[in-house]
N, C-alpha and C positions, 0 to 999 in steps of 0.2 A: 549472842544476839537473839534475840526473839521479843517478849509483851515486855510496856513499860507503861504502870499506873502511877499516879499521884495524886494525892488530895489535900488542901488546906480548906479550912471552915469551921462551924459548929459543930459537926457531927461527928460522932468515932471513924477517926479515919480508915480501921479495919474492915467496916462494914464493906466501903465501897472500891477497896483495895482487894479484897476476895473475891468481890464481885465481876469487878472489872475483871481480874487476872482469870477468871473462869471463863467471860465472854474471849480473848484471847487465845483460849485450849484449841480452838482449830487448828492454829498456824504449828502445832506439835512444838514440845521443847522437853528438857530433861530432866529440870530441877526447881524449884519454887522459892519465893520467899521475900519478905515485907521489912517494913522500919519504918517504926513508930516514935515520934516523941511523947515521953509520957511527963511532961515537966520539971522530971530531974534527970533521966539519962534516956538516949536515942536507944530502944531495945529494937534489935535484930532477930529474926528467927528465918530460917531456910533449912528445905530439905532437898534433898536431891527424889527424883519420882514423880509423880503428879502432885495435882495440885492438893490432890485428898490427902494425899501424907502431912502434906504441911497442915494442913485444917484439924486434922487429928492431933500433930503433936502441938497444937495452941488451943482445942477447943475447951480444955478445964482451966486455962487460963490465958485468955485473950486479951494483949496488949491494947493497953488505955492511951488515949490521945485522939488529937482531933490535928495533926499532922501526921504523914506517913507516905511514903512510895514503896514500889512491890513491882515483881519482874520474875517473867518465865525465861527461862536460859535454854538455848538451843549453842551449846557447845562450840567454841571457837579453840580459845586456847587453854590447856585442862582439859581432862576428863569428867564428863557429870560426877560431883562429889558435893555433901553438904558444905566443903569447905570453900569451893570453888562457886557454889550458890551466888548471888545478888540479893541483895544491896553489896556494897563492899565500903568497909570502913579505913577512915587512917587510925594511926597506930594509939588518939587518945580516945576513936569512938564519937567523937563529936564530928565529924563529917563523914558523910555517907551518898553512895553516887549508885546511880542505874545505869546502864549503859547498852546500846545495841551499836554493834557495830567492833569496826578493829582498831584500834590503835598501833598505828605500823612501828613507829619506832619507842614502843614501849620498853624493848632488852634496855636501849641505851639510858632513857629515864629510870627506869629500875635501879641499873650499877650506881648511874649518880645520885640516888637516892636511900641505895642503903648505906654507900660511903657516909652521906649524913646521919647516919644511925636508925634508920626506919626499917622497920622488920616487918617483912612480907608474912601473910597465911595463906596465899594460895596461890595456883600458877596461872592466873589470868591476865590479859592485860590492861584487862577494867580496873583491877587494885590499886593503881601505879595512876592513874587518875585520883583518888580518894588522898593518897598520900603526898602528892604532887599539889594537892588543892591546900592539904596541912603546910606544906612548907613555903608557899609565898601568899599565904595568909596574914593579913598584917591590921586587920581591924572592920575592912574594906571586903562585904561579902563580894559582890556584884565585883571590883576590881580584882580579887582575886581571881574569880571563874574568869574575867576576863584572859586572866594571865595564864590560866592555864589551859586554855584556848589557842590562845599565841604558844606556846611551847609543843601539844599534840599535834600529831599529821596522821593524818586517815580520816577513817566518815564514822560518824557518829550522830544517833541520839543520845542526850545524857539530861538526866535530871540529880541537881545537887541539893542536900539536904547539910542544916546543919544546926545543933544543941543553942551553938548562941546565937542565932536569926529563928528563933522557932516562929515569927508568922509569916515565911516566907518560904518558896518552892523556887528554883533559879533552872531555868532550862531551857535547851540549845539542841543544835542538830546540824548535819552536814551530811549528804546524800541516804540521809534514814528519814524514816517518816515522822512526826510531831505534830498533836492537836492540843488545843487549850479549850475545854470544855467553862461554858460560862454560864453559874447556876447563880442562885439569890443566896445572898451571905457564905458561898462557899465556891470554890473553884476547883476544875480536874483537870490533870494532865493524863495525856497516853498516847503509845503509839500507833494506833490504829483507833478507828470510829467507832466501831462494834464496843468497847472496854467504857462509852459513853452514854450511849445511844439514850439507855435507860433514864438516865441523869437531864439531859439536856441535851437540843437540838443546835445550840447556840454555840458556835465555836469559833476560834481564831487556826488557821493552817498555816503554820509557820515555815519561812523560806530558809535556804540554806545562810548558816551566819549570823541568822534573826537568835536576840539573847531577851526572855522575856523573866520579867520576874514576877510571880504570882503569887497574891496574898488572897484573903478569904473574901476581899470585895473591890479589889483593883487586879489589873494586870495590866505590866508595864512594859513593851516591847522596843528595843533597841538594837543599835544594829553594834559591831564587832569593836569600835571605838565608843561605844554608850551612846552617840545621837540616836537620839526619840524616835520611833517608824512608828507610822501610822498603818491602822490594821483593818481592812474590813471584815464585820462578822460575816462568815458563812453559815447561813442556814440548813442543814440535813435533813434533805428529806427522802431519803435513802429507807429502806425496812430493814430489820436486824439483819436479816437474811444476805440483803444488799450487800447492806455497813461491811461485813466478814470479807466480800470478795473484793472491798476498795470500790466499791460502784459496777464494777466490773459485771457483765452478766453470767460468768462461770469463773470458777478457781484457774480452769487450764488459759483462758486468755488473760488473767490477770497475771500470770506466772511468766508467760510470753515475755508481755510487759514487762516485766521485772528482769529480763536479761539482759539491759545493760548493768544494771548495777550488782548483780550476778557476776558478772563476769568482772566486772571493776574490783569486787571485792576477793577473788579468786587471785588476780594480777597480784594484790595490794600486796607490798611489803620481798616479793619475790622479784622483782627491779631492782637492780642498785638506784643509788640516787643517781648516778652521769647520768644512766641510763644505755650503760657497755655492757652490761652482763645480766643473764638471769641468777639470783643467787637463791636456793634451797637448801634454805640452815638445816630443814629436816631431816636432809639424806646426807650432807658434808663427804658425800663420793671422792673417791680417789682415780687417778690414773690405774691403779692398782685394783683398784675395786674393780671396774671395768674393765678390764682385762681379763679379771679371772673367771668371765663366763665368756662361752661362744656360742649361745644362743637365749634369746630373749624368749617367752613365750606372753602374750596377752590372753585374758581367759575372762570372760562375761558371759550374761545371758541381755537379751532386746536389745535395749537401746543403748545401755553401754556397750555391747558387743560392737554395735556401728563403732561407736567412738571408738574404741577397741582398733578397730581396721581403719580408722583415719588414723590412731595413733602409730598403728602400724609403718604407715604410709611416712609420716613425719620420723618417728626415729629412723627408717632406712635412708631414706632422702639428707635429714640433715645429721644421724650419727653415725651412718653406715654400718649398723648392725642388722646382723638379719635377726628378722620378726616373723614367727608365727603364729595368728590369731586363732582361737578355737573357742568354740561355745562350752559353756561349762558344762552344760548337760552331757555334752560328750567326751567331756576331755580324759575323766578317769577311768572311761567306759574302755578305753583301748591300749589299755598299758603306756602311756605316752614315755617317749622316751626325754626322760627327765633326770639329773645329776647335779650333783655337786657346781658344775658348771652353765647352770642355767639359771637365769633370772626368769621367776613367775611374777606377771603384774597382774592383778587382781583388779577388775572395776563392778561397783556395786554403787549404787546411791545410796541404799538405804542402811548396809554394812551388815544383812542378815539373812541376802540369798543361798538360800539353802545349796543350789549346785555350786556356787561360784566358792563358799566357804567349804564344800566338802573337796574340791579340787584344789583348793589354797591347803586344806591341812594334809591330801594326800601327797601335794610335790613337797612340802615341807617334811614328810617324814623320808623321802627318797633324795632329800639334801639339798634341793634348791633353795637360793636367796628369793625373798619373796618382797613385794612391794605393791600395799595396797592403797588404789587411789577413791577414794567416798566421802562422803556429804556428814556422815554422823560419828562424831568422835566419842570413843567408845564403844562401838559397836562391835559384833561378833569379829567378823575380818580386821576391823583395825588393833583388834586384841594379837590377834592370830598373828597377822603377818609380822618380819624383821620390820620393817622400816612403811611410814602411811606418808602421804598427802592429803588434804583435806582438799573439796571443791566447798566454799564458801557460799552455799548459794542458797542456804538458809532452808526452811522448811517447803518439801513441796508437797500440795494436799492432793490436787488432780492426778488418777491415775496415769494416766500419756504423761512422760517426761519429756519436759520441755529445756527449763532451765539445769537440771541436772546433766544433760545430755552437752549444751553448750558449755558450761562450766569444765566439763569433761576434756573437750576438747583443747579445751586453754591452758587445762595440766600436761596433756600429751606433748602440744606445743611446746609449752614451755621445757618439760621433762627433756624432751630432743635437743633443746636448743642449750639446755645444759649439758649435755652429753656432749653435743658438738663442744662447747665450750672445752670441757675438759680433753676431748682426745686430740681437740686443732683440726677437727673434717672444716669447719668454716672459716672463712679470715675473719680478724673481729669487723672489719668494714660489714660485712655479710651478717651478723650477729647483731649491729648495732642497727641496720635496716631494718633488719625485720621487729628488732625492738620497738624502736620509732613506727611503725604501722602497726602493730601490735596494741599499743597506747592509745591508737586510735579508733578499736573494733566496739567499742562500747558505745560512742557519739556515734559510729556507722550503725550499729544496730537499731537506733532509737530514729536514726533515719530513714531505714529501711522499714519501723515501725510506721511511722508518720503519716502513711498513704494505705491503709488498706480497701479505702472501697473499688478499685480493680480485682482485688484478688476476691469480694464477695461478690463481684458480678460474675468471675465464674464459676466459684462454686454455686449461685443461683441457676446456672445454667447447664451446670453437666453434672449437678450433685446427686440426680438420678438415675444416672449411669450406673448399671453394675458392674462394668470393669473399668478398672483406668491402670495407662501403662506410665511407668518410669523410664527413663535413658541417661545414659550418661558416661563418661569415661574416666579413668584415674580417681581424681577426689570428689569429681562429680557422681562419680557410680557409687562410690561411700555413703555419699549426702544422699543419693536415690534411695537407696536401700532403707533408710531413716525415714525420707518422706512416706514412702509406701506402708509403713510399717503404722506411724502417724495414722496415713487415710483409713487403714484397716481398723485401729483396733477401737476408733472413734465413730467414725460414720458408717459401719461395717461395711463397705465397698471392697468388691475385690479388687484387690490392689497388686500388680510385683515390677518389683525394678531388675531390670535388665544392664548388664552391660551393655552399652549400644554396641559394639566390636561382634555380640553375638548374634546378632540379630538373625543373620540370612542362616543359623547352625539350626533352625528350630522356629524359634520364638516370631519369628516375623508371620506367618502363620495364623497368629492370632490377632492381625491390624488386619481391621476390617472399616470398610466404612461408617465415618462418624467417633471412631473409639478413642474418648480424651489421649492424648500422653503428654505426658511433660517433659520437657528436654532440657537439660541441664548442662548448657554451653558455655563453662566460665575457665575451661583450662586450658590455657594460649598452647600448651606441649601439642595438645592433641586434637584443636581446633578444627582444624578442617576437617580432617576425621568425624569429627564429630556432623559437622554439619551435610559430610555424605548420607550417615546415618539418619540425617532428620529427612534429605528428600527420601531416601527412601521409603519410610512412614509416610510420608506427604503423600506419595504417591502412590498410595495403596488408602488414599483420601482419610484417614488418622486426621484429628482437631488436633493442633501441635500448641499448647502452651510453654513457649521458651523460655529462660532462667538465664539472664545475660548481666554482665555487668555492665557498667554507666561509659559511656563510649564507644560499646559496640553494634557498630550501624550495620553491619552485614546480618546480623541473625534475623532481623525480623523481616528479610524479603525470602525467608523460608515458614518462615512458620506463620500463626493466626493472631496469635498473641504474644506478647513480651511482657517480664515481672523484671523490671531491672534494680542490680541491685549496686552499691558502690565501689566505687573501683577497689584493690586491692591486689597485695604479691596473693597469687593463686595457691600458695601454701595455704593461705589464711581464711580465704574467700566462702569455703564450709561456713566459718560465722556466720556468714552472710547470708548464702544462697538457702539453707535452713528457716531462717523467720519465716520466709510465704512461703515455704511446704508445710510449717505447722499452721499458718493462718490457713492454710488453703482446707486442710485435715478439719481444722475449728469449724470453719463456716461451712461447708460440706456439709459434719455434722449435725449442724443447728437447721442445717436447709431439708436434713431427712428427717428432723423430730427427733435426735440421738439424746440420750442423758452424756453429756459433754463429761462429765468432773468421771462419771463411775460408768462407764462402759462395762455392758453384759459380760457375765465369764471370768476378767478381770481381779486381781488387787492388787492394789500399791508395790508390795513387796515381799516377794512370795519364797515363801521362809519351810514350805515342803515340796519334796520331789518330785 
């Protein structure tokens, strides 16, 4: 998944396919590559690398045509490899597909489709599309896509190209993004606005379902049984700058944004269909396997390390294994005791942190099973380690992890709830609950999105604060640690989260009158507890912004303010109670004048010691 261009019209359609695929380099991906029709055969060319490799290996001979689509590949299934590139053809060459997004039950389509004789070149599951469109192909371009519409489940953008419709582009979408850009004798497709801009301000934003067919001077938009939809143009008046962040005024709050479907797509395919079990074809664990360690170790650095100690939390709870969380910076620094009988779990988003990967390779040479969970396949760690997990959650540009961090969390979960599964710690009644809310953390996130202007009235008001405290207990004190971390490295605020439990050992101390804290009251085990700990604050006069979920009426006759968020089993609730600490961190720093995306000191992913 990552950039998706298309063109039909007059002009060489390579022009505006390099072009476009260049304005898309933001959103980071791994490999390149275009499809052209040149009036006798669809020529393909892709590289794995940037986009400069591919320009290089077509610049002394640049495919002719005035059709063509082109796509940057940010790794799903396959490793970056020229073979694995996009476009992806069926087996005669004549159709040819783009694709963002997953296709869950692709294995299954695959078997039954090489039993038909069709012979796969790569391990993606965009291919099985391309060959799946050959095979109920019957004359009927548009009836076919249809058909093979009806047959895929998962979310997709996809644009179909094919030798015998050459003045046509046929393209569709379901929880990815699709615009249809509308010039004079010539039309664009792509997944994002920026890949346009240049071109035309004239577009159509297509919904989920919507199947439009685009030729060089009509576009024809219809919904999943071929009735006609009618379309209003949207005008862009956006500047490139805009276009890149979606409208959005920084990459970190467009990213926010972007965590439901983050996290939908991390779920996707890791459900049975009943919807009784987490299944992880990745790891195919055994009772045995499981057994034959007796202690787990998690090892990160930031903000996976948070998620690191919620994962913690979740495998003791639901697999009852004990868990020890360590920072990577530290972990080989003190001979840790590590064996043959220890599983290392590895979290890295970007899969090239320098400590996390030099502590992955040292428990690996002292014998441990290693298991790394990240964002970039292919990457250093996921080389390294036995056995990976991907978090799906596509390219993140803003240095503050947002959606990397929640995506994280949804593997831990899940990773636990698989453990339980296999050793019987939960009944499946218990498994199948949390399942069923589980399903539903993606529509809770996007409603917990829905309302932010309370949380910007108080970072307007206390964003000039130089200290602000955190509280909270159990999974709430996981989720502090996170927010605080947020407020720090954005709006430079000093920031730290407390245990509330420790309050009176020290730290209380430091509540003085007027000093924001946020208190983070969503774990019914430890409730009350908790709400001793906020009069306490109260009453050493601390401004209390509280973090409650939706039904509880006791917390806000303690505190000033309440951010509430959706109900939920309190395993899960981190989802949650996370969006307004990162909106809070966001607006904060837009309230002090901070560079939101690239915080001082700062980078993405810091790959020396």
């Amino acid at each position: 998944m990552c950039g998706i261009v298309g063109y039909v019209g007059d002009r060489e359609a390579v022009e505006f396919l390099l072009e476009g695929l260049s304005k898309l380099e933001y959103r980071g991906y791994d490999s390149a590559g275009i499809a052209v029709y040149d009036g006798s055969v669809v020529r393909v060319e892709k590289s794995v690398g940037r986009l400069a490799s591919l320009k290089e290996k077509i610049e002394d001979d640049m495919p002719k045509g005035c059709l063509g689509i082109g796509h940057t590949r940010w790794a799903t299934h396959g490793r970056p490899s020229d073979r694995n590139a996009h476009p992806h053809t069926d087996c005669t060459g004549e159709f040819v597909v783009v694709h963002n997004g997953i296709i869950e039950n692709y294995l299954a389509l695959k078997e039954e489709l090489i039993e038909q004789g069709h012979a796969f070149k790569s391990e993606t599951d965009t291919e099985v599309v391309a060959h799946l469109l050959e095979a109920v192909y019957h004359g009927d371009f548009e009836a076919a896509v249809r058909e093979v519409l009806r047959r895929i489940e998962g979310s997709y953008s996809l644009v179909f190209m094919s030798k015998k419709h050459p003045d046509r582009l046929i393209c569709t979408k379901k929880d990815n993004p699709l615009v249809i850009g509308l010039g004079d004798g010539e039309n664009f497709i792509a997944s994002d606005i920026p890949a346009i801009i240049q071109r035309t301000r004239r577009t159509f934003i297509l919904n989920d379902g919507e199947i439009a067919v685009v030729r060089k001077d009509s576009v024809d938009i219809m919904d999943r049984q071929g009735d006609p939809v009618t379309k209003k143009v949207f005008e862009v008046n956006w500047n490139a700058e805009a276009a890149e962040k979606g409208g959005y005024e920084h990459f970190m709050l467009k990213e926010i944004h972007e965590q439901p479907k983050a996290v939908r797509d991390t779920m996707s395919q890791r459900i049975s269909k009943d919807g009784k079990e987490i299944v992880l074809e990745e790891l195919k664990w055994t009772p045995e396997f499981l057994n034959s360690f007796n202690k787990i170790y998690i090892v990160a650095c930031g903000t996976a390390y948070h998620a690191g100690l919620v994962g913690k939390f979740y495998i003791e709870k639901l697999a009852r294994v004990m868990v020890e969380v360590d920072l990577a910076s530290e972990f080989r620094y003190r001979n840790p005791i590590v064996d043959e009988n220890t599983l290392l779990i590895v979290v890295s988003q970007s899969g090239e942190t320098s400590d996390t990967l030099a502590a992955l390779k040292e428990s690996r040479r002292l014998g441990a099973k290693t298991l790394a969970l990240t964002n970039v396949v292919g990457s250093s760690i996921a080389r390294e380690a036995d056995q990976v997990l991907y978090t799906w959650a596509g390219p993140e540009i803003a240095v503050a992890s947002t959606k990397a961090y929640t995506t994280q969390l949804i593997l831990f979960f899940m990773l636990a709830l698989y453990m339980a599964e296999i050793k019987g710690t939960q009944t499946p009644e218990r498994v199948r609950e949390l399942i069923d809310l589980l399903k539903k953390i993606p529509a809770q996130i996007s409603e917990t999105l829905s309302d932010v202007e309370p949380i910007k009235t108080f970072a307007r008001k206390y964003g000039f604060n130089e200290d602000v405290f955190y509280i909270g207990r159990s999974l709430d004190y996981d989720v502090a640690l996170e927010g605080s971390l947020k407020l720090k490295e954005i709006s430079y605020i000093h920031a730290e989260a407390y245990a509330a439990g420790e309050l009176k050992h020290g730290t209380l101390a430091l509540i003085v009158e007027g000093v924001p804290v946020i208190a983070l009251a969503t774990q019914k085990s430890v409730y009350e507890k908790t709400l001793s700990n906020i009069k306490e604050v109260k009453a050493r006069d601390a401004v209390v912004i509280g973090i409650a979920a939706e039904g509880d009426e006791e917390l806000q006759k303690y505190v000033d303010h309440v951010i509430k968020v959706p109900e939920t089993d309190e395993l899960l609730i981190p989802l949650l109670t996370v969006v307004p600490l990162q909106l809070l961190a966001y607006f904060a720093a837009i309230t002090r004048g901070c560079d939101v995306d690239k915080p001082r000191n700062l980078a993405k992913s810091v790959t020396v010691e």
